[in-house]
C-alpha positions in Angstrom: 0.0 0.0 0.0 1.2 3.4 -0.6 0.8 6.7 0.9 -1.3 9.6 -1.3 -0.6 12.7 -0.2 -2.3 14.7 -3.2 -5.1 17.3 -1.8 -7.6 15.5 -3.9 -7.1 12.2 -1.8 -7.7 14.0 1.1 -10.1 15.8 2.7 -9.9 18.8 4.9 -9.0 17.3 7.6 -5.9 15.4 6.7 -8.0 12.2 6.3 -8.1 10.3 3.3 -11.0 10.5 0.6 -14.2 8.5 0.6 -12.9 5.2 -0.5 -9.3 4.9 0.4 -7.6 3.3 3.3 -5.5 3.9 5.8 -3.7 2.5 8.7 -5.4 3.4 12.7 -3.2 0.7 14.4 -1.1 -2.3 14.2 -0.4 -5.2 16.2 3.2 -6.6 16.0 3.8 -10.0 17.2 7.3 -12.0 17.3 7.0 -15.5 17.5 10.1 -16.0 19.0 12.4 -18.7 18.9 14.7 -21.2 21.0 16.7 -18.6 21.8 13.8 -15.3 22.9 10.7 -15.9 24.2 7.6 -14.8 21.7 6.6 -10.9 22.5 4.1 -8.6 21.0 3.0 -5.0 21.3 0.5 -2.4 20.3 0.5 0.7 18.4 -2.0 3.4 17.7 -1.2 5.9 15.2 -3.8 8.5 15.4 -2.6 8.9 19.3 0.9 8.3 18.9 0.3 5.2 21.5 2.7 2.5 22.0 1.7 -0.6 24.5 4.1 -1.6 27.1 5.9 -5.0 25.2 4.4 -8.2 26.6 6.7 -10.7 26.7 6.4 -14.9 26.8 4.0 -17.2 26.2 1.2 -16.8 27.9 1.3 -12.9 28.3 1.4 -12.6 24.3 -2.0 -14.7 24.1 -3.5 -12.8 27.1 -2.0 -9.1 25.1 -3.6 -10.4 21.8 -7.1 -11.1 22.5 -7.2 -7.8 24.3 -5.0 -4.8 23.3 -6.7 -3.6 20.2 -10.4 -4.1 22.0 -9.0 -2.6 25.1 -7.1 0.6 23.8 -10.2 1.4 21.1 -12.6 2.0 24.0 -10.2 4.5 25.8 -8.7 6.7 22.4 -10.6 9.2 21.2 -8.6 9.6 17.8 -9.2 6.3 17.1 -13.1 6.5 17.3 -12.9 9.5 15.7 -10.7 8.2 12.3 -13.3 5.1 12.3 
């Protein structure tokens, strides 16, 4: 995906035009290996927000069926850019 940064794909305030997409959030996970446990964290771009990094097994599954549910209820940027 690529970013447009033309006036026409955008509308006045900064968002993109009716019909393209963007990018609110991501969730990064690492697998890990025999040698690091697996880890995973958060980020929102609209806020700037960056999770704490959860690290090991069961903390990454616990992180992952919560962070993005859990952080969309408290940002207001977020659940303005949806």
């Amino acid at each position: 995906m690529t970013e447009t940064t033309t006036a026409a794909a955008q509308d006045t305030l900064g968002r993109p035009a009716p019909g393209q997409r963007h990018v609110v959030a991501a969730l990064f996970v690492d697998f890990g290996d025999k040698s690091r446990p697996p880890r995973a964290r958060y980020e929102c771009v609209p806020c700037n927000y960056a999770s704490p990094i959860a690290t090991g097994v069961n903390a990454v599954t616990a992180f992952v069926a919560t962070a993005a549910h859990e952080h969309r209820i408290t940002c207001i940027n977020y659940q303005e850019a949806s």
